[in-house]
N, CA and C atoms as a LAMMPS dump frame, in Angstrom:
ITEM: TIMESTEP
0
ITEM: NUMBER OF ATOMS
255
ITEM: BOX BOUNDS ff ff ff
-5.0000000000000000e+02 5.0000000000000000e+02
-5.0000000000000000e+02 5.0000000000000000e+02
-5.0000000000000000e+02 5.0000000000000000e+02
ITEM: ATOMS id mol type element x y z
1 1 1 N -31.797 -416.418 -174.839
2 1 2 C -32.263 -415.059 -174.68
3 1 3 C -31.081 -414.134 -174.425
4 2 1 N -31.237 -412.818 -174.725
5 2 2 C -30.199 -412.316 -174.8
6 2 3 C -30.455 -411.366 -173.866
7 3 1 N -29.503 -410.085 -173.074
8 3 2 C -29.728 -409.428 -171.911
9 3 3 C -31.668 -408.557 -172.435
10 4 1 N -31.439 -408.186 -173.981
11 4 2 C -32.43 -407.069 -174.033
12 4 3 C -33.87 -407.943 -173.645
13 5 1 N -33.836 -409.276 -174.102
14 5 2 C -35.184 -409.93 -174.079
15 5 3 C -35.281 -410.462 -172.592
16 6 1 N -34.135 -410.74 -171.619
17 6 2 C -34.358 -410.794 -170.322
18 6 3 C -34.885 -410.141 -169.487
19 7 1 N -34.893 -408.52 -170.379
20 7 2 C -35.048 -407.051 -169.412
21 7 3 C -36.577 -407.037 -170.147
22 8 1 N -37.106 -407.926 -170.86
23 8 2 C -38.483 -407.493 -171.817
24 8 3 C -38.983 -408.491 -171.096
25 9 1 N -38.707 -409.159 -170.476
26 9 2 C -39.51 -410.475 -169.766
27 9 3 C -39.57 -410.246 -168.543
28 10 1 N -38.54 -409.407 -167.592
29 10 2 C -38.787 -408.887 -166.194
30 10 3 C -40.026 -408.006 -166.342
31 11 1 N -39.538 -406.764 -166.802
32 11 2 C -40.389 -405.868 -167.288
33 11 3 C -41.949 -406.18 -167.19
34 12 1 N -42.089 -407.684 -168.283
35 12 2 C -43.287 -407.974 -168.476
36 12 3 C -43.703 -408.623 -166.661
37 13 1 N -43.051 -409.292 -166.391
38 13 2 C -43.148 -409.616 -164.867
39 13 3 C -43.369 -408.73 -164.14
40 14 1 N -42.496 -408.274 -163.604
41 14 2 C -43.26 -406.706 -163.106
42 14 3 C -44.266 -405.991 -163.334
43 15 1 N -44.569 -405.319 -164.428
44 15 2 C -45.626 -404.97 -164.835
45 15 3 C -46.849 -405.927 -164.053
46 16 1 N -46.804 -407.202 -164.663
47 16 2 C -47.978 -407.61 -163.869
48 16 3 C -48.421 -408.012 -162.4
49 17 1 N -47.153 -407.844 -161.523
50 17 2 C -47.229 -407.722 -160.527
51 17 3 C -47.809 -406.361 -159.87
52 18 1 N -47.087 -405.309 -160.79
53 18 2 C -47.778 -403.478 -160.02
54 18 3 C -49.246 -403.515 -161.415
55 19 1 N -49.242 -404.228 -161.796
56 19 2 C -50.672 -404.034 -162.809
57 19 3 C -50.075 -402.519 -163.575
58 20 1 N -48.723 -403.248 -163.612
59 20 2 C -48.497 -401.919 -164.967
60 20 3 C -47.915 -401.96 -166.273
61 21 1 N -48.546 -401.921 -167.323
62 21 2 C -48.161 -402.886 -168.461
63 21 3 C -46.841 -402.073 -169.29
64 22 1 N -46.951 -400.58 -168.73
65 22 2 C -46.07 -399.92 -169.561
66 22 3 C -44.753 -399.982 -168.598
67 23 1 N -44.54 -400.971 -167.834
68 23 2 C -43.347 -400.652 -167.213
69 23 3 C -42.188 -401.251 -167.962
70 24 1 N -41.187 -400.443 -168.043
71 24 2 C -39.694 -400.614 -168.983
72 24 3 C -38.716 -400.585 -168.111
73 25 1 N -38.062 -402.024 -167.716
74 25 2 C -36.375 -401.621 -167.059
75 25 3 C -35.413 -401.919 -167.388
76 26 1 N -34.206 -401.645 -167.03
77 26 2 C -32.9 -401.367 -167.232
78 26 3 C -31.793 -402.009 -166.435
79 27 1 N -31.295 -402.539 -167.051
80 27 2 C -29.83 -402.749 -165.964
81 27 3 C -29.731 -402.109 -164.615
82 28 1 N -29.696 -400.71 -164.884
83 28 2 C -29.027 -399.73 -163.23
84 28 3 C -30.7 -399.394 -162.778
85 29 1 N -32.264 -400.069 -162.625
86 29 2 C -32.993 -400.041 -162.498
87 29 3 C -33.322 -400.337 -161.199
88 30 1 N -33.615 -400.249 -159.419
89 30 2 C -33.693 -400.251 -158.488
90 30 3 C -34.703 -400.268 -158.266
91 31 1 N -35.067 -400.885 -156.926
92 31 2 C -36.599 -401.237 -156.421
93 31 3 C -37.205 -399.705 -156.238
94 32 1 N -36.41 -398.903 -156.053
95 32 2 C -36.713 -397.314 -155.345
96 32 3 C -37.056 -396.468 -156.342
97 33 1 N -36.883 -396.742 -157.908
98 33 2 C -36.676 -396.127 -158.801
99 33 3 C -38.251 -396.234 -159.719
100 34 1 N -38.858 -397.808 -159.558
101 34 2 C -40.439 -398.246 -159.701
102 34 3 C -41.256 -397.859 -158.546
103 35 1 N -42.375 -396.561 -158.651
104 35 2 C -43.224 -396.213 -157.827
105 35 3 C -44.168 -397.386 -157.509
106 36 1 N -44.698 -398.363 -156.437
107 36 2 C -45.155 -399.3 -155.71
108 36 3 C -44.376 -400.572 -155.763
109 37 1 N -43.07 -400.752 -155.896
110 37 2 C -42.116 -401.875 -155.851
111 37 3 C -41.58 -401.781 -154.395
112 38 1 N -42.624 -402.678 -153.75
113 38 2 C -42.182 -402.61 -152.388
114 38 3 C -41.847 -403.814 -151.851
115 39 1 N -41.612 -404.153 -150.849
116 39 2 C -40.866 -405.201 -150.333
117 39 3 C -41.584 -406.819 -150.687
118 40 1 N -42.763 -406.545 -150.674
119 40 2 C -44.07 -407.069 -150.933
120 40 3 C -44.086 -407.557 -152.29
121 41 1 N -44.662 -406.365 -153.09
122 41 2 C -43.969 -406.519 -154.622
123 41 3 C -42.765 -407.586 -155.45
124 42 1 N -41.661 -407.022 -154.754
125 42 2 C -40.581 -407.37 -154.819
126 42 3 C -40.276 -409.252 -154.877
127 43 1 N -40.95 -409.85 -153.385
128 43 2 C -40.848 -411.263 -153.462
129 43 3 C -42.034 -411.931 -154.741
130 44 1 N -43.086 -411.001 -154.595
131 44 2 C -44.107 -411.522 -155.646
132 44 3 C -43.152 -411.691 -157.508
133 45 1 N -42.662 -410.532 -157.455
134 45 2 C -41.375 -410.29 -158.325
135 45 3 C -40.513 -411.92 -158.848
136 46 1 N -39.901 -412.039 -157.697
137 46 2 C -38.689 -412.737 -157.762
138 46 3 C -39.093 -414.137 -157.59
139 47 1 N -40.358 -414.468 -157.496
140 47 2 C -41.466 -415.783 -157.517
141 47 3 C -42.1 -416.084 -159.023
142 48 1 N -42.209 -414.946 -159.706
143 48 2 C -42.389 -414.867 -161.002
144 48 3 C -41.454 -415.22 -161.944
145 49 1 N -40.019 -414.38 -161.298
146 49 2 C -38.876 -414.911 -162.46
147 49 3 C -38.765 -415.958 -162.227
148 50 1 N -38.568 -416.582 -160.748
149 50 2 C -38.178 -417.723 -160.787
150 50 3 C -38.948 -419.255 -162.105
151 51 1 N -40.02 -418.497 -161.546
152 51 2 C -41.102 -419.879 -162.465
153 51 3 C -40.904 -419.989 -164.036
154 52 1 N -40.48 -418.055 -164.415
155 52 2 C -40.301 -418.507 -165.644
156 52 3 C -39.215 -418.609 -166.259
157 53 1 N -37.894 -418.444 -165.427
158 53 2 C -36.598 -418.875 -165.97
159 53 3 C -36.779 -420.211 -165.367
160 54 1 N -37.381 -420.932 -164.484
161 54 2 C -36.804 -422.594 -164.105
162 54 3 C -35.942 -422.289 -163.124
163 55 1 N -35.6 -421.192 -161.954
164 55 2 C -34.328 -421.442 -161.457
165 55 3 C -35.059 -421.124 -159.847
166 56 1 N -34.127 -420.98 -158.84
167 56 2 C -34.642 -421.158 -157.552
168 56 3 C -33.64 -420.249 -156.801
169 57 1 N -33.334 -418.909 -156.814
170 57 2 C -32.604 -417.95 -156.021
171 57 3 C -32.514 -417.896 -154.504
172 58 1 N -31.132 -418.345 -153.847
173 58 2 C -31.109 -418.433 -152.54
174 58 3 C -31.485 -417.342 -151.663
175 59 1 N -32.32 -417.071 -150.726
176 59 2 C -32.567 -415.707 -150.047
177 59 3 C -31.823 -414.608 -149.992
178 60 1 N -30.34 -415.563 -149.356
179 60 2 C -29.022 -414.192 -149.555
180 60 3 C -28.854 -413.746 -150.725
181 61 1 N -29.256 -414.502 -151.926
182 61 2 C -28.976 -414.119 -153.179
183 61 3 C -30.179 -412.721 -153.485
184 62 1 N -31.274 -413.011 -153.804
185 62 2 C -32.551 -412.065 -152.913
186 62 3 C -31.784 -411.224 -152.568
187 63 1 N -31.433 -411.021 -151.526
188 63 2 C -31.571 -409.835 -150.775
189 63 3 C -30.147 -408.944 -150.917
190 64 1 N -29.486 -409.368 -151.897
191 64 2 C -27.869 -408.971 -152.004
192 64 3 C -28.361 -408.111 -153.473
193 65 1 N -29.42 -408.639 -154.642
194 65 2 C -29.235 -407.811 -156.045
195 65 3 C -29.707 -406.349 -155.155
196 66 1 N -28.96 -405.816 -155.901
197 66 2 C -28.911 -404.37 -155.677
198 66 3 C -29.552 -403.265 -157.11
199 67 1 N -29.858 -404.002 -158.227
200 67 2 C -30.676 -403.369 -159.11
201 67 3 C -30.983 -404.733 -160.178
202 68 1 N -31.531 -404.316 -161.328
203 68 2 C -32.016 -405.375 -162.373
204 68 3 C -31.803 -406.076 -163.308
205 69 1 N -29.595 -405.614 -162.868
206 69 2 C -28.931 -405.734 -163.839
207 69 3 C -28.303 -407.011 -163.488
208 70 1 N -28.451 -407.21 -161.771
209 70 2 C -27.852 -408.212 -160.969
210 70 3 C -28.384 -409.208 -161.155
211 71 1 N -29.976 -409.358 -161.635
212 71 2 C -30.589 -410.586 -161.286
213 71 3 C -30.657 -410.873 -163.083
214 72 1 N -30.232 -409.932 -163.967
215 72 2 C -30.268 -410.569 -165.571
216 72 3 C -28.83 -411.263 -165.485
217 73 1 N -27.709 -410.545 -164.702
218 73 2 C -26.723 -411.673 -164.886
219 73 3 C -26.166 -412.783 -164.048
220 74 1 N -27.299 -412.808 -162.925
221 74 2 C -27.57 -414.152 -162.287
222 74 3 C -28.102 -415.46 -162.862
223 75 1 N -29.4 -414.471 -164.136
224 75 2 C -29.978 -415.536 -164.877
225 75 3 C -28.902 -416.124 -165.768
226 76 1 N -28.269 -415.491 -166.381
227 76 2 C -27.208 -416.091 -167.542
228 76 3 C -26.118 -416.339 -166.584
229 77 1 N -25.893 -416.495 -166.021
230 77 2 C -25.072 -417.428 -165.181
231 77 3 C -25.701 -418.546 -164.834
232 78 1 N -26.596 -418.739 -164.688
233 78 2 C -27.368 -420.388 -163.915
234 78 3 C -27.567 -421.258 -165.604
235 79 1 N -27.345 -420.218 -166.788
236 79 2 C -28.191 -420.874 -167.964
237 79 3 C -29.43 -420.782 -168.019
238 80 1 N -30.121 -420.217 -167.153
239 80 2 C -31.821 -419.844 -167.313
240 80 3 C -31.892 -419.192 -168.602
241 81 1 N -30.975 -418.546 -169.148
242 81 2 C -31.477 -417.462 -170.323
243 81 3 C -32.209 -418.221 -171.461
244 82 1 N -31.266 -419.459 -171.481
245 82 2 C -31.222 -420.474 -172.49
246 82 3 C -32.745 -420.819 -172.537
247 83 1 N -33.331 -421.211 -171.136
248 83 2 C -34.584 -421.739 -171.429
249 83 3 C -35.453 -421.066 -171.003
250 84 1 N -35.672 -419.84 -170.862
251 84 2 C -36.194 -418.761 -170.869
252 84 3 C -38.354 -418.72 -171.02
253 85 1 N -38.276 -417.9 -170.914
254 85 2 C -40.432 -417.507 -171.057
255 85 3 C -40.559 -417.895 -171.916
């Protein structure tokens, strides 16, 4: 998978976490920047990618991405991209 289809597969993750299908993100994309992406949200979020990249993000890791660009090149760093949704 390549960054654009990583950001089409969060996206799709998200979305179904805020029950919003038209949601589109971006690299420089922030929890503050999605209206109901709340802390709440957020782990429901990062429970989703996990399952569907295969990978298992350490808490500090969690709580250190700072937008959506951090956790697409966390995925292609572990090789998750490879085996992807």
């Amino acid at each position: 998978m390549d960054e654009s289809a990583i950001l089409a597969e969060l996206s799709r993750i998200l979305g179904e976490v805020l029950d919003d299908a038209t949601l589109s993100l971006g690299m420089t994309t922030e929890r503050a920047d999605v209206p109901g992406w709340d802390s709440f949200a957020y782990i429901n979020f990062i429970v989703g990618v996990e399952t569907a990249f295969g990978v298992k993000f350490k808490v500090a890791e969690v709580e250190s991405f700072p937008d959506v660009g951090a956790i697409v090149r966390a995925l292609i760093a572990r090789g998750a991209a490879a085996k992807g949704a």
